[in-house]
C-alpha positions as CSV (number, residue, x, y, z in Angstrom):
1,X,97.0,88.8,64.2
2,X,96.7,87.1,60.6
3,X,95.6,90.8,59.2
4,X,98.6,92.6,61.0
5,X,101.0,90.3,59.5
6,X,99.4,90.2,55.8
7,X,99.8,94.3,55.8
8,X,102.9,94.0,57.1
9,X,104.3,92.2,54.5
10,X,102.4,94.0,51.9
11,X,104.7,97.5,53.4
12,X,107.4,95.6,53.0
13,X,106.6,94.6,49.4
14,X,106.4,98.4,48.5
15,X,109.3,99.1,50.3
16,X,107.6,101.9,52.3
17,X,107.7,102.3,56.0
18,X,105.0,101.6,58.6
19,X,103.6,103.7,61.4
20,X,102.4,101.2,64.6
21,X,99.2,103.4,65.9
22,X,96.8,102.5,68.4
23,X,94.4,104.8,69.9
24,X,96.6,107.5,68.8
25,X,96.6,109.3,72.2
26,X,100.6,109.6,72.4
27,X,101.2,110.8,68.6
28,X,103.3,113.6,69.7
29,X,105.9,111.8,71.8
30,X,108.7,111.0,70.3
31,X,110.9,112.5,67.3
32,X,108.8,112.4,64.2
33,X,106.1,110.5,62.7
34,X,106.3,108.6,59.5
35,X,105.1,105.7,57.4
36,X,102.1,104.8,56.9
37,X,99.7,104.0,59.7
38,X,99.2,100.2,60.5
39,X,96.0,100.3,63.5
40,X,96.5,97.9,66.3
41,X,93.2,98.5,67.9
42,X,91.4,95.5,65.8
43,X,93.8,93.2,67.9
44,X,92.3,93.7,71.0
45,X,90.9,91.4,73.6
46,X,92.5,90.0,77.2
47,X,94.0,87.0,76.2
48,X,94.5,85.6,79.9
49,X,94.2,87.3,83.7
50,X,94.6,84.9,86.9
51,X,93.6,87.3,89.7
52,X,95.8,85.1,92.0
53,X,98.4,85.0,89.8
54,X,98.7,88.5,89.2
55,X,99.3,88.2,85.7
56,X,97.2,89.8,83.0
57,X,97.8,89.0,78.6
58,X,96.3,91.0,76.4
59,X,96.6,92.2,72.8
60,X,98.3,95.2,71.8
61,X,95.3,97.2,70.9
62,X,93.1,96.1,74.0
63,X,91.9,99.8,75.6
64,X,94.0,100.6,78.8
65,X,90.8,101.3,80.1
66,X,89.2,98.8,80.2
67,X,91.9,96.6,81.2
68,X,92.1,99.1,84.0
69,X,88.4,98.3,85.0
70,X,89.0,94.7,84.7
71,X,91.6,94.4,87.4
72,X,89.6,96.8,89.7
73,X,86.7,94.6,89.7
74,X,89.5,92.4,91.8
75,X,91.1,94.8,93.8
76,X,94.2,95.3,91.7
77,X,95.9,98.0,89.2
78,X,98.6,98.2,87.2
79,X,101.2,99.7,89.9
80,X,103.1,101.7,87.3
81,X,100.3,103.9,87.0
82,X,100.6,104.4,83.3
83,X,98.9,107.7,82.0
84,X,95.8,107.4,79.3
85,X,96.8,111.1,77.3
86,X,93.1,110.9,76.1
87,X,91.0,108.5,75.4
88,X,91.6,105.5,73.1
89,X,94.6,104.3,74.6
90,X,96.1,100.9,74.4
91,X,98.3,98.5,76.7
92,X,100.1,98.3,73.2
93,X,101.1,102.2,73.9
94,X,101.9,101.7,77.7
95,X,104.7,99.4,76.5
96,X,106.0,101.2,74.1
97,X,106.3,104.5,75.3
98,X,107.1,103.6,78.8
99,X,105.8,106.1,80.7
100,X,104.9,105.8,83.9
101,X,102.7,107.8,86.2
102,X,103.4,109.0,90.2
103,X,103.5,105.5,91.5
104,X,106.9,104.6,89.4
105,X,109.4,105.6,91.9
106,X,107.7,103.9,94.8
107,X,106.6,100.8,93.1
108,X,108.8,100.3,89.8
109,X,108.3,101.2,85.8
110,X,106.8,99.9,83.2
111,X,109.7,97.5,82.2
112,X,109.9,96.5,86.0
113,X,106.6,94.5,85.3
114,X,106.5,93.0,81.9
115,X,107.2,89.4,81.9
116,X,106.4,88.6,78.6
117,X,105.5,89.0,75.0
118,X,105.1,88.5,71.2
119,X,106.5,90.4,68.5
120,X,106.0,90.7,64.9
121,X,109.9,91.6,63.9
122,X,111.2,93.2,61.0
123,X,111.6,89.5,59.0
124,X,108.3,89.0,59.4
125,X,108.7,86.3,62.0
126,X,106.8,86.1,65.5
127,X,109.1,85.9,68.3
128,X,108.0,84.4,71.8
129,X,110.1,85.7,74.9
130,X,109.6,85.9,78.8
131,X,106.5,84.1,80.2
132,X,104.0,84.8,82.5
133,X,106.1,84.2,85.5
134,X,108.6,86.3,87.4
135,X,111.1,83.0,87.4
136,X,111.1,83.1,83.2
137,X,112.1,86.7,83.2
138,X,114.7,87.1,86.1
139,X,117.4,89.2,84.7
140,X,117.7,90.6,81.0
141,X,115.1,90.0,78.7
142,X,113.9,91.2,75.1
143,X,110.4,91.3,76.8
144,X,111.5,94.5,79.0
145,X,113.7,96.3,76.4
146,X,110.7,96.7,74.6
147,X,109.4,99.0,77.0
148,X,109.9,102.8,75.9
149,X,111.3,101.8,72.5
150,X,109.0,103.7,70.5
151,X,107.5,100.6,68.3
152,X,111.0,100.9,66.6
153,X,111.7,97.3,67.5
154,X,108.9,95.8,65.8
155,X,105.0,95.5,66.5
156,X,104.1,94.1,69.6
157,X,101.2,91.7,69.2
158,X,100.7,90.2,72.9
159,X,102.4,91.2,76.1
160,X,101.8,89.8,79.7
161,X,102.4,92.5,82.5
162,X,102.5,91.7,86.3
163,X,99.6,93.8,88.4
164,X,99.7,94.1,92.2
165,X,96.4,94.4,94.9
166,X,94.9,97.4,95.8
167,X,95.8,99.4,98.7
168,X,93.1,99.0,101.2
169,X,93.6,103.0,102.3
170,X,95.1,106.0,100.5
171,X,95.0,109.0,101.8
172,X,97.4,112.1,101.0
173,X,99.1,115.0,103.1
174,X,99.7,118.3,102.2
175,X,102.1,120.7,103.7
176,X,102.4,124.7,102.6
177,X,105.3,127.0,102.5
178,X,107.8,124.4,101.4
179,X,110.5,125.7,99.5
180,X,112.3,123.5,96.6
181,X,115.6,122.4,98.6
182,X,113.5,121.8,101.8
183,X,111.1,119.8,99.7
184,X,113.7,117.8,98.1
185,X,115.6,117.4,101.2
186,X,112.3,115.3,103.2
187,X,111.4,113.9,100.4
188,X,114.7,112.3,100.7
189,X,114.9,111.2,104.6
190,X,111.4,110.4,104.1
191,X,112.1,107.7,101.5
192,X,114.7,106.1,104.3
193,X,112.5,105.8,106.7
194,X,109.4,102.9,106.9
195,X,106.8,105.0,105.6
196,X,104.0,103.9,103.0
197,X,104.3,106.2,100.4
198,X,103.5,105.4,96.8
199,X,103.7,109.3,95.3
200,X,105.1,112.8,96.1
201,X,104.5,116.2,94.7
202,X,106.1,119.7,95.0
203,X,105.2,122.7,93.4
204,X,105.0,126.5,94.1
205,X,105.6,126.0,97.8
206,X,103.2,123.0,98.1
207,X,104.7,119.4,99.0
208,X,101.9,116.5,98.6
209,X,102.9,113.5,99.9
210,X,100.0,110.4,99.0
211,X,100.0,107.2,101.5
212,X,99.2,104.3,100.7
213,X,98.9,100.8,102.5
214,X,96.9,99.1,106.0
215,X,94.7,101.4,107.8
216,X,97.1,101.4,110.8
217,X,100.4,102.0,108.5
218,X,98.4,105.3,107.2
219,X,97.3,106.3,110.5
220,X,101.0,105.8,112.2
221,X,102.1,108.3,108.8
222,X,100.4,110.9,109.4
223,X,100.7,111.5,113.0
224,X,104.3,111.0,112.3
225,X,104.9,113.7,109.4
226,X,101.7,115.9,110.4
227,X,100.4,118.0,107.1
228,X,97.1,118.8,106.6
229,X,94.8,115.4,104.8
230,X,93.6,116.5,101.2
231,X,90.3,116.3,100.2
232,X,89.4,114.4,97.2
233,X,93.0,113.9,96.3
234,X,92.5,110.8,93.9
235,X,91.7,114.3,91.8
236,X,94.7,115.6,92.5
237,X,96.8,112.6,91.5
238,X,94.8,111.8,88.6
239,X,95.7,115.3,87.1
240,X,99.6,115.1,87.2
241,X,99.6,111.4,85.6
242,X,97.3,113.0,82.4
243,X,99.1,116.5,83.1
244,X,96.1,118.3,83.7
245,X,97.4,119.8,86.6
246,X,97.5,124.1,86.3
247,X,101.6,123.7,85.3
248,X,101.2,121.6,82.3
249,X,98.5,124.5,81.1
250,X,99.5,126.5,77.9
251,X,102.0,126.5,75.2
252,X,105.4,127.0,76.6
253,X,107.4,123.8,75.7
254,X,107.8,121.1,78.5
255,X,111.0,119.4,79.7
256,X,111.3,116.2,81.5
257,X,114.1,115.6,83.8
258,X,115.5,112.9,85.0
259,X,118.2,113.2,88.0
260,X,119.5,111.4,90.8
261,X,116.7,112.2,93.3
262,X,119.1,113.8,95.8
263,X,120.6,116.4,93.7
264,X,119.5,119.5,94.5
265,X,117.8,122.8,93.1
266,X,118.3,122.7,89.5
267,X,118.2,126.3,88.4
268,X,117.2,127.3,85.0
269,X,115.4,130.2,85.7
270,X,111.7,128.6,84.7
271,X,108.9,127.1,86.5
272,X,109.2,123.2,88.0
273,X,107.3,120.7,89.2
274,X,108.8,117.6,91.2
275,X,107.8,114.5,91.2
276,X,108.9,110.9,92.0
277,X,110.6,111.8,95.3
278,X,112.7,114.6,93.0
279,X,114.2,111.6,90.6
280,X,111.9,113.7,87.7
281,X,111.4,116.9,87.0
282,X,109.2,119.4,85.0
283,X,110.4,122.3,83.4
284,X,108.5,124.5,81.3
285,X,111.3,126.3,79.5
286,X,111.6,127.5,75.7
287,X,113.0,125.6,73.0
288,X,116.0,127.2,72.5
289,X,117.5,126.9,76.1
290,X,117.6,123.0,75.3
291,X,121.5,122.8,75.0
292,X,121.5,125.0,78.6
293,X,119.2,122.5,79.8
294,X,120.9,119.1,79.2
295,X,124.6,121.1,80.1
296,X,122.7,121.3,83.2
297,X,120.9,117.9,83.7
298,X,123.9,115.9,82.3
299,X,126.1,117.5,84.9
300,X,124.1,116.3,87.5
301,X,124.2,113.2,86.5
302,X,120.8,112.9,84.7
303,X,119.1,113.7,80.9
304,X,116.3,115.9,79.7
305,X,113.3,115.2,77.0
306,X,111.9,117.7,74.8
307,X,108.4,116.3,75.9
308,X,105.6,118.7,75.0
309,X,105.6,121.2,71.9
310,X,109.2,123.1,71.1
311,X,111.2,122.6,68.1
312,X,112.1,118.9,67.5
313,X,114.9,120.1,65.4
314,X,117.2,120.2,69.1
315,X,116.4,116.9,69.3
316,X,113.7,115.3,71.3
317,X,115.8,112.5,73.6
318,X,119.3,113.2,74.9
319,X,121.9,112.0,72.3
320,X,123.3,108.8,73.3
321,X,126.9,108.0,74.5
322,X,129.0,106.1,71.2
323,X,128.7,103.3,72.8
324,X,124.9,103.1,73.7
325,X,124.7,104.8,70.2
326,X,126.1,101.9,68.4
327,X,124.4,99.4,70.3
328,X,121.1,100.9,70.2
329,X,121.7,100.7,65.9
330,X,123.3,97.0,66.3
331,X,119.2,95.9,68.0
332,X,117.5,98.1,65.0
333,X,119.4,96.3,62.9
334,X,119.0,93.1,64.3
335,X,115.2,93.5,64.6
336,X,114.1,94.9,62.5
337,X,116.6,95.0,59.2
338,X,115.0,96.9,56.5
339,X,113.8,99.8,59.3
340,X,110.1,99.1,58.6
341,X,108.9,100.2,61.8
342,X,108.4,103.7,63.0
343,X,111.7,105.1,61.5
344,X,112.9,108.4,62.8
345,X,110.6,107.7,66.0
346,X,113.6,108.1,68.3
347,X,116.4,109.6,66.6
């Protein structure tokens, strides 16, 4: 921690800008990269896990992986299902990009299970918040708004993160010649109804629907909804949380959006892929049809990211309201004063 600070303050002693980088693996999220790089990985290492507290600390440039294999050893996992984007990454990355894999609508985002952390702000100081129980973080907390902001808060050194058991069965079912409005539709009633699921897929008529819970709950599912049982589909899972999957193949830039899961067919005349029980969708749609595309989204009550390639120019994130705009410069400002930290990151 000692070396982080000391080149921290040295930055700010040149008055130039710093760029928090762990393993590097999510580099192209986000707005625009600048400053120079300050490397997390050094501060590595799991600080604290009690198995039956469900509560693991680590540094901010400990490998997601091998947390990942850590908890597995016990029969637990990070429910979020945060993606890697290559090899290298950190938990330091997971939190601050706050992206979550197929599990999040089912079980909760990234923020959902941070309860605590330290922070290296803008002043130089380290800053304490949360805990390493749910009863210190009930509510607001600094811990959680950390969670997708970029780094542009300030480096985070140490953060605690709830984790959950294992599912003792998972198994997934497919069904074929679904359209999109059907799809969206059962994924809908499906969600109000006692079912286990922890993921859902559509794509070019094919709806995946993965299970997950007691032998007998999976069972009961799928001689309830029917659907053919996939093979191998931790595969098939695995692939849409890295975006291996055939749609996020080539060049052609890639939208996220993010709607109220019961709106309907968005049409935008471009291949989708729907995911989270249709509360986000893919869109692989050129650059240029980005102010078409949030028109669109917004109207239905939802916002789009420029996520993959394009022309960053149109803006990567969906511009703020003024009033989110304003508070959103108020907590730079507080944090991190002299805008040390990944500037331009966001907006």
């Amino acid at each position: 921690m000692q070396n982080l600070i000391e080149q921290f303050q040295k930055q700010v002693r040149a008055g130039r800008p710093l760029r928090i980088r762990g393993g590097g693996t999510k580099d192209w999220y986000g707005q625009r990269l600048d400053g120079d790089i300050l490397d997390t990985r050094d501060h590595a290492g799991i600080v604290d896990y009690e198995p039956t507290e469900l509560v693991i600390t680590a540094r901010c440039g400990t490998p997601l992986a091998g947390i990942e294999a850590v908890l597995a050893e016990r029969g637990q996992m990070l429910a979020f299902e945060p993606p890697h984007f290559g090899t290298g990454a950190t938990i330091g990355g997971v939190i601050a990009s706050g992206l979550s894999g197929p599990r999040r609508a089912n079980a909760g985002a990234v923020r959902d299970f941070v309860l605590g952390c330290k922070l290296l702000d803008g002043k130089g100081d380290v800053l304490s918040f949360g805990g390493q129980v749910m009863k210190n973080v009930a509510g607001y907390d600094v811990s959680r708004l950390l969670a997708g902001s970029l780094g542009t808060l300030g480096l985070l050194l140490e953060v605690s993160v709830k984790v959950l058991p294992r599912a003792p069965r998972e198994a997934t079912l497919v069904f074929g010649g679904v359209n999109e409005i059907d799809a969206i539709r059962n994924l809908n009633e499906w969600a109000g109804q006692p079912l286990p699921i922890s993921a859902s897929c559509w794509h070019d008529g094919m709806l995946a629907l993965r299970l997950s819970g007691a032998n007998a709950a999976v069972d009961n599912a799928i001689r309830t909804l029917g659907g053919e049982v996939m093979p191998d589909c931790a595969r098939f899972w695995a692939s849409l949380r890295e975006q291996q999957h055939a749609f996020f193949e080539g060049d052609m830039p890639l939208w996220r959006l993010s709607v109220p899961s019961t709106v309907g067919a968005i049409v935008l005349g471009s291949p989708q892929l729907i995911e989270w029980g249709g509360a986000q969708r893919w869109l692989r749609a050129p650059g240029d049809a980005a102010e078409r595309i949030r028109a669109t989204v917004a109207a239905c009550g939802g916002h789009a990211t420029l996520f993959r390639g394009g022309d960053k120019s149109v803006g990567v994130f969906q511009p703020l309201a003024p009033a989110i705009a304003r508070i959103h410069a108020r907590l730079k400002t507080g944090f991190d004063p002299a805008g040390v930290f990944n500037p331009g990151r966001m907006f």
